[in-house]
C-alpha positions, 0 to 999 in steps of 0.5 A: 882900328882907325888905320883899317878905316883909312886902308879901307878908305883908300881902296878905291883911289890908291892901287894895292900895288902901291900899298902893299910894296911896303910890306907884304903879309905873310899868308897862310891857307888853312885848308881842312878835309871834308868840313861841312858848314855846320861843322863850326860852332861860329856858324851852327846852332851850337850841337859841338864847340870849336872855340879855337877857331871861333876866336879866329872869326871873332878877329876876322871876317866871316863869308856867309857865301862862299863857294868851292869849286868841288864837292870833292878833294882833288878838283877842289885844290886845283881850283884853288892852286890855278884860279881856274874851274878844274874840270879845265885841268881834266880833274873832275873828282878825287885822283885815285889809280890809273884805272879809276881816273880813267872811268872817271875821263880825268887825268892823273894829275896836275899839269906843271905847267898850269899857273899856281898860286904859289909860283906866283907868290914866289916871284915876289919874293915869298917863301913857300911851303905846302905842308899836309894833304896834296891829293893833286897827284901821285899814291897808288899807281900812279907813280910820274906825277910831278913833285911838289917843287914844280908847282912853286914850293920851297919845301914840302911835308905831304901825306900819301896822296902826293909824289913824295909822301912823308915816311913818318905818315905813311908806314903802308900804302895807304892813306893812314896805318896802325904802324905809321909813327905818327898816329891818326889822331896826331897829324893835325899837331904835326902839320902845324908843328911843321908849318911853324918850323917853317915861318920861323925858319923864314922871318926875313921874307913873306911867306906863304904857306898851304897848311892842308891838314887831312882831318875832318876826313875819316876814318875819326880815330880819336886813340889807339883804342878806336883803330880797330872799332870800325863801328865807331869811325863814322861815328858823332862822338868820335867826329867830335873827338877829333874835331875838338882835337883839330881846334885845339892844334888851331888854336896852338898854331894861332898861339904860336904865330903869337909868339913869333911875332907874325900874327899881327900881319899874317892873312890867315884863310880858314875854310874847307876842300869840300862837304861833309859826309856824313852829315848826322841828317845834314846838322853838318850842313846846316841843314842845306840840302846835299852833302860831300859828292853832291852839287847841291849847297851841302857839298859846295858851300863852305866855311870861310874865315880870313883874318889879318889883324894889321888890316881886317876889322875883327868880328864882321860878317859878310852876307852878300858877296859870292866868292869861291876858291878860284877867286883866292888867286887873283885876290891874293896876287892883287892883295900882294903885287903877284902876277898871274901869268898870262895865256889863261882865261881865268874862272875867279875874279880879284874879290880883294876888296870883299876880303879885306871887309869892303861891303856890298861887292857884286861878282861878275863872272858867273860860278859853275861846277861839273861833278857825277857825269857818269857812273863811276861817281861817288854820290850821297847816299840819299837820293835827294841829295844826288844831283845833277852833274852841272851847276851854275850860280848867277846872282841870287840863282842857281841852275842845275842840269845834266849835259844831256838836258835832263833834270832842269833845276833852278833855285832861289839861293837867298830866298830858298837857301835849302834848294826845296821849291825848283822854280824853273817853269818860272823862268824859262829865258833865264833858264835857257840862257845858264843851262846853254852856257853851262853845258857849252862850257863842259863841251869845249872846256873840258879837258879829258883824257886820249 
């Protein structure tokens, strides 16, 4: 790892622009459906095995601190399409018919026109595919979402939720059916199946490929014998079926990679959309506090490996820097040579250096989230796990409020991590100065629909 030592070395004194010219990597999100942190045996106790992508990490770097910007699917991926918070793009939980967006106050999709990772990766010369879960618009009724195309991608392979979904996933208009040629339990294989298609379809050129399989959602059906046992879908031994099965189609993407030659200078990012539910009394989130639909750490931190042998040493752990998913587009246009375009206040912040292992990296810009404003939300079932609909992480704290100013929270993440002991009579100019900036952020940024 010499080379890695001197690439390091160089940051600070040679721009990425002029290193990366030479060859650029190809790049590969891996975006799992509700995959809580402990879900992965690299960073639970050990309760199920995911040795696949434990070798993934044991070759990569692990983030201790990373954030999505959703509890939820939809919102989740907009921040990672268009480095920006997605309550800005007037999405704020998962897209779902005209009825339900519009007691949710959120649009029903996208805008074409809001900046996207993909295009710009595809004015640098990068080939681009997006094959698995969309979920950023189109299904049910709403039936003028734009198509995959506009938003920079090459090619597509999209499941229900989407414009344009594939007919070998989609046999009824639903997300899954009985009668679809590829069976539940087969997705994961065929997305990576695709994916590979692709990469080796395109050698002679950078690509860039979203890989958004749609398990660790449920409903768990690890064999036919399960589809009619509606007992058993939310259940551990099914859970750990299929997620034994996902690690393995992992593990057959990171071989097939191999194979093509490619995996020496593939940046591979392996994280989730957001938490899990259920959370089996939160062993899915390593026992923080919340879960999928909730703000607090269980619904927002997530699982975060990337790896690129040619220029990450393997094995490391990160336990200080913050990052989330509106920081992987500015990172990897500045990791690239890619530009965002211009016009856009942009919520992430360019964490290449954390990314390619560089330590002790402060954030600068503060994380906040908007989930739950009114009653057409989803939330856990427990109420200790409901709450409020802002948040705002600065440094080591983190505040939650509603926009009415009701229920002030301020944790301690690093000491406090499970968010137990609320500390903000402890603090109240420090409480006054995040809850005033969140909640003006949700007036004035906030796009809704007329």
């Amino acid at each position: 790892m010499v080379f890695n030592k001197m690439y390091l070395g160089l940051l600070g004194a040679v721009s990425m622009t002029s290193l990366q010219a030479a060859e650029r990597p190809n790049i590969v999100i891996i975006y799992t459906d509700d995959m809580g942190i402990g879900d992965l045996s690299c960073y639970n106790s050990g309760w199920v095995m995911t040795p696949n992508i434990d070798r993934l990490a044991a070759n990569g770097l692990k983030f201790n601190h990373y954030y999505t910007a959703s509890p939820v699917s939809s919102p989740s991926r907009v921040s990672l399409t268009t480095g920006m918070f997605p309550t800005e793009w007037g999405v704020n939980t998962f897209l779902h018919d005209r009825k339900g967006n519009a007691n949710c106050e959120q649009l029903d999709y996208l805008d074409a026109s809001a900046p996207s990772m993909a295009r710009s990766l595809k004015e640098v010369g990068y080939s681009t595919a997006h094959i698995g879960k969309w979920h950023m618009g189109g299904g049910r009724d709403v039936d003028d979402a734009p198509q995959i195309p506009r938003y920079g991608f090459d090619e597509y392979v999209s499941t229900y939720e989407s414009p344009d979904p594939d007919k070998l996933i989609t046999a009824s208009n639903w997300i899954w059916s009985k009668q679809d040629s590829i069976k539940r339990w087969e997705r994961t294989g065929y997305f990576v199946d695709k994916a590979l298609d692709f990469l080796s379809r395109h050698q002679g050129s950078p690509c860039f490929v979203n890989l958004w399989p749609d398990d660790m959602h449920d409903p768990w059906i690890p064999q036919t014998k399960f589809f009619d046992d509606k007992k058993s879908w939310a259940s551990k031994p099914n859970f750990v079926a299929v997620l034994q099965e996902y690690d393995r189609q992992i593990g057959r993407f990171i071989e097939g990679l191999e194979k093509l030659g490619m995996l020496e200078n593939t940046l591979i990012i392996f994280t989730s959309d957001n938490g899990a539910l259920p959370t089996f009394e939160q062993v899915r989130t390593n026992g923080l506090r919340g879960s999928k639909v909730s703000l607090y750490e269980g619904g927002v931190r997530m699982p975060f490996i990337i790896s690129w042998p040619k220029k990450i040493k393997g094995g490391e752990i990160e336990d200080e820097s913050v990052v989330s998913s509106v920081d992987l587009y500015p990172s990897l246009c500045a990791i690239t040579g890619a530009k965002m375009p211009k016009g856009f206040n942009y919520s992430g912040e360019d964490m290449s250096k954390a990314l390619l292992g560089v330590k002790e990296l402060c954030r600068h810009k503060d994380l906040m989230w908007d989930f739950g404003r009114n009653r057409f939300f989803g939330r856990p079932p427990q109420p200790h796990h409901q709450s409020p609909h802002l948040a705002i992480r600065r440094g080591d704290y983190k505040l939650l409020i509603n926009s009415d100013r009701t229920r002030l929270e301020l944790y301690d993440i690093k000491k406090d991590p499970n968010e137990t002991t609320n500390i903000a009579d402890k603090y109240p100019e420090l409480c006054k100065q995040l809850s005033d900036k969140v909640i003006n952020w949700y007036f004035t940024k906030r796009k809704v629909r007329q």
